[in-house]
C-alpha distance (Angstrom), angle and dihedral (degrees) to the residues before:
residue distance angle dihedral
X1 . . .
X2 3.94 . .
X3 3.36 95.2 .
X4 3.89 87.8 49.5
X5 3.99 85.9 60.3
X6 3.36 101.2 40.5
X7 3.94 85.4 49.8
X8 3.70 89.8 46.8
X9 3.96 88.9 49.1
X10 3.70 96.7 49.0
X11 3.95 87.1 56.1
X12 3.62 95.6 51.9
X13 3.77 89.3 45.4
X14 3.72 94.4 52.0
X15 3.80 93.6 42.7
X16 4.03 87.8 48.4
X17 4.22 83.5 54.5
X18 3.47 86.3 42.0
X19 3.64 98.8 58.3
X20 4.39 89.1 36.9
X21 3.22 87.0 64.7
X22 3.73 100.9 43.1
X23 3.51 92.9 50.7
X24 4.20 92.3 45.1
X25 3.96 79.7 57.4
X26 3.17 97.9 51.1
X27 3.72 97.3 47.4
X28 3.59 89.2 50.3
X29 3.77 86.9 52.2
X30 3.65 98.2 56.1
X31 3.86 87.7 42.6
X32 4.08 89.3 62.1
X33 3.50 91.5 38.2
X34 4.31 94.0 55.6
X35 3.18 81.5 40.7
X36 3.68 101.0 55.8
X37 3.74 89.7 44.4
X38 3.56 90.4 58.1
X39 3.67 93.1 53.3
X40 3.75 93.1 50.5
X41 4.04 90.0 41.8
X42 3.96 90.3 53.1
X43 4.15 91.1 40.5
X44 4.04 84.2 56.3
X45 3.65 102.3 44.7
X46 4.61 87.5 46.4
X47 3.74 81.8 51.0
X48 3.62 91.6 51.5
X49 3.67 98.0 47.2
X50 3.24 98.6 46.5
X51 3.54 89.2 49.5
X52 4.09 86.0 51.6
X53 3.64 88.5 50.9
X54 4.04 103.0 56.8
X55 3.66 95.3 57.2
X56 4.04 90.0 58.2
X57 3.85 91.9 38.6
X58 3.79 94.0 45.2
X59 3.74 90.5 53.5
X60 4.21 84.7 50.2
X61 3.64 86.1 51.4
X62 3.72 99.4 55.4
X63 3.42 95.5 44.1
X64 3.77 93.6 57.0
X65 3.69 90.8 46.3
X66 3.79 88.6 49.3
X67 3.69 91.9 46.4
X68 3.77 92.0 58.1
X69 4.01 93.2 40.6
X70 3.94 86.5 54.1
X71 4.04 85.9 44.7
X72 3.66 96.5 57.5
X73 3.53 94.4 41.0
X74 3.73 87.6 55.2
X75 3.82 90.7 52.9
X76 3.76 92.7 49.8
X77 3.07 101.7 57.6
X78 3.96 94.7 36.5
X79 4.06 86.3 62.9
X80 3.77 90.9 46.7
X81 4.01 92.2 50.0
X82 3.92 84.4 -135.9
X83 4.15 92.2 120.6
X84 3.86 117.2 130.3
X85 3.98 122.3 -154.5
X86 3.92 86.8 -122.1
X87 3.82 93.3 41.9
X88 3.82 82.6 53.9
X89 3.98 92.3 48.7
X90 3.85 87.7 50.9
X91 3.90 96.4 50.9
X92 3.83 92.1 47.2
X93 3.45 83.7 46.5
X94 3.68 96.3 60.3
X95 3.43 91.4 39.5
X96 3.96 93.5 62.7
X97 3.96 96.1 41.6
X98 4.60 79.0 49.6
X99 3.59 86.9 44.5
X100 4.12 92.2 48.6
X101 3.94 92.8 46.0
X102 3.82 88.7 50.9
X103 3.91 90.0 56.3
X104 3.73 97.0 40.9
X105 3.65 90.8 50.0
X106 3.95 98.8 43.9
X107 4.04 90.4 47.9
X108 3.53 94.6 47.0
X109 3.92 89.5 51.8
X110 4.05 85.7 52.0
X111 3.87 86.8 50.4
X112 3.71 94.6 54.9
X113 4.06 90.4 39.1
X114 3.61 82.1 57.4
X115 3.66 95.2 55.7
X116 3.57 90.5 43.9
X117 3.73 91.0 51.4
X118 4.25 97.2 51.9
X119 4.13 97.7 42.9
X120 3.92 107.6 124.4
X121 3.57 91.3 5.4
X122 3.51 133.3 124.8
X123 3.66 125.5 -163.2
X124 4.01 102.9 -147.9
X125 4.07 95.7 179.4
X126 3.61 80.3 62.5
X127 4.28 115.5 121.4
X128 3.93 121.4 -108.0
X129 3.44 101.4 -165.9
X130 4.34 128.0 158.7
X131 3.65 106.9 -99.2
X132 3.41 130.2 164.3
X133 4.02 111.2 -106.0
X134 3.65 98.8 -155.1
X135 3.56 93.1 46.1
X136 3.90 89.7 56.8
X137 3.65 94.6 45.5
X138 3.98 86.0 54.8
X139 3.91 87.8 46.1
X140 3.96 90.5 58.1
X141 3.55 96.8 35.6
X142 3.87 91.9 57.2
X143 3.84 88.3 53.6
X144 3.43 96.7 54.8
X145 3.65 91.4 61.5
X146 3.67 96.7 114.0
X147 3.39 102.0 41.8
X148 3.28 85.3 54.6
X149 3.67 107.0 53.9
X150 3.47 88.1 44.0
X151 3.52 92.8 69.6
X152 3.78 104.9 34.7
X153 3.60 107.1 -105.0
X154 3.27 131.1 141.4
X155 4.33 113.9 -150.4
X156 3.75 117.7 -153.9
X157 3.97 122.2 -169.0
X158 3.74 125.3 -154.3
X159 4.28 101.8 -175.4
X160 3.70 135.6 152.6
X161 3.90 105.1 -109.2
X162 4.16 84.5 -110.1
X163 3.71 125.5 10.1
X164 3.80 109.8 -175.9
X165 3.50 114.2 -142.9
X166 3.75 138.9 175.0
X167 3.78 112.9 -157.0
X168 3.90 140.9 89.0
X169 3.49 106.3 -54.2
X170 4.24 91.7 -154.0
X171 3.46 91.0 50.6
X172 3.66 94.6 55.4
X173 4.43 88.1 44.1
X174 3.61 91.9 56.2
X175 4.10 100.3 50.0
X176 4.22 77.7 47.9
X177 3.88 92.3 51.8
X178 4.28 93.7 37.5
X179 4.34 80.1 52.9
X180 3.73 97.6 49.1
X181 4.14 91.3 43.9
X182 3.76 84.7 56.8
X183 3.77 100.7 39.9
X184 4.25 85.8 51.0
X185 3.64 104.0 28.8
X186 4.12 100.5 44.9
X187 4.19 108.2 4.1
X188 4.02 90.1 57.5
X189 3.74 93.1 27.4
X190 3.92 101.4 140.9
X191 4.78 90.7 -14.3
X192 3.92 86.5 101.2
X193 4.05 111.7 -146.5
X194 4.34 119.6 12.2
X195 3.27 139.7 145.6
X196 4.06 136.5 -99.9
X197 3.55 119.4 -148.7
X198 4.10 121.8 -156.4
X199 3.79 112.3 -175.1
X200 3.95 124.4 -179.9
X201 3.80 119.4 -160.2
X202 3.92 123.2 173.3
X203 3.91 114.8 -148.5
X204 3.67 127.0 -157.9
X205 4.00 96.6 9.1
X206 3.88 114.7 -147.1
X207 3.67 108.4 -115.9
X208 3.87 110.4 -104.0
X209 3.57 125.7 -99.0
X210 3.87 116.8 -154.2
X211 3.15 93.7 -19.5
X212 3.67 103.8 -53.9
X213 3.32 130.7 113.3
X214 4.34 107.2 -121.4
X215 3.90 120.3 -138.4
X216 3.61 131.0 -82.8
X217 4.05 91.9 -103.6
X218 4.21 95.6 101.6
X219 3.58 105.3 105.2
X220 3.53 98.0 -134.7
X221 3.84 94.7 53.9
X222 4.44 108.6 84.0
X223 3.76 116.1 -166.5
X224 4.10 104.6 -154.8
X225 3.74 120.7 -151.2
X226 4.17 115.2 -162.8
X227 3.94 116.1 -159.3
X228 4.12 97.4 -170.7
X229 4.22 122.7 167.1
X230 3.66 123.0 166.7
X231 3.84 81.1 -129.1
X232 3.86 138.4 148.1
X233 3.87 83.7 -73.3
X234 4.08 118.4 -148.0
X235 3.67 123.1 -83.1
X236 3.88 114.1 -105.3
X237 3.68 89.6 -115.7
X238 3.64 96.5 58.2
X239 3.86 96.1 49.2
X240 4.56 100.8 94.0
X241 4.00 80.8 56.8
X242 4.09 97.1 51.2
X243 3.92 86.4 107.9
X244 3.61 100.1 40.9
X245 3.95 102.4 112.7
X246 4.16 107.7 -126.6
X247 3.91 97.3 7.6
X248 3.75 116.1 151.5
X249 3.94 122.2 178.0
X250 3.89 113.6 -107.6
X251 3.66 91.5 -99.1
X252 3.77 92.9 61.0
X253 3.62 85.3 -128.9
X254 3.44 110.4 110.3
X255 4.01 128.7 36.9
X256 3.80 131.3 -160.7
């Protein structure tokens, strides 16, 4: 009968082993494999900004090289006296439009640097303060006024008349701005005039106190923000990469 439970011991000892090391395997399986997909995840979005960042830089590079064409044109014909008033109104001319291209290319660069620069991060020193969320949404949307009568599109906001809200107001601005640059820029790329939709629902509503409506800080309160255009849309192969910074589809044809 001892021997029977020692027996019976060593087997549940060697399956408990069995099933340490199994699991220690595993873990260490999942641990290459998240790290492998963060590899490939990080390999896609450098590929995607550097992609972002020839377009700009090319357009700086031919306006330099145009700018020095249009300069030694100008001193050609300066040492051969042969220079025109209008021919002189046409060089300057190019030179402002090179001159233009350079500065739209370079800032747009810095913009994307920018982004580049603030992905994962997290600025702490950074202000919570009560603001009112519909309030700021109105705020953006009335500077965006231009860009979007440029393009044809019609905005439409559905907000609470107040939405208390304690959070970083410029964090909040710049997720609006990056939504509106991809709702003109890529969901009415080449659909002519449409129509963005901003909708703000609050979930879960503190009770009020006094008569005032508290902040959104409870935990069981959820304010919901809906970004809607009747837009190109995104291909159903490109969805699992919609919040991958920089990713554009093999094709080069559609960004997210």
């Amino acid at each position: 009968c001892s021997s029977d439970l020692k027996a019976l011991q060593k087997a549940h000892d060697d399956l408990e082993e069995q099933v340490r090391q199994r699991s220690a395997q595993l873990e260490q399986a999942m641990r290459t494999l998240m790290l492998h997909e963060k590899q490939l995840a990080l390999s896609r979005m450098v590929a995607g900004m550097a992609h972002e960042l020839n377009t700009p830089l090319d357009n700086a590079r031919m306006g330099a090289s145009l700018i020095g064409e249009r300069a030694h044109q100008l001193r050609t014909q300066l040492s051969g006296h042969s220079l025109r008033r209008s021919e002189l109104d046409d060089l300057l001319a190019q030179l402002d439009g090179a001159g233009d291209l350079i500065d739209r290319g370079l800032a747009r660069v810095a913009q994307l640097v920018q982004r580049f620069k603030t992905l994962g991060q997290h600025d702490e020193t950074q202000a919570r303060a009560e603001l009112d969320l519909s309030e700021l949404i109105r705020l953006s949307a009335s500077s965006w006024r231009q860009a979007l009568a440029a393009a044809g599109v019609n905005l439409v906001l559905s907000l609470p008349t107040h939405c208390p809200f304690r959070g970083c107001a410029q964090d909040i601005q710049q997720v609006l701005q990056q939504l509106l640059e991809n709702s003109l820029i890529h969901g009415f790329k080449d659909k002519g005039p449409g129509t963005i939709w901003i909708d703000l629902s609050v979930e879960g509503r503190p009770e009020a106190t006094n008569g005032e409506q508290r902040p959104a800080t409870d935990t069981t309160q959820q304010l919901l923000i809906r970004w809607r255009d009747d837009g190109v849309g995104i291909a159903a192969a490109h969805l699992p990469h919609v919040l991958e910074p920089f990713f554009r589809s093999e094709e080069h044809t559609s960004e997210l």
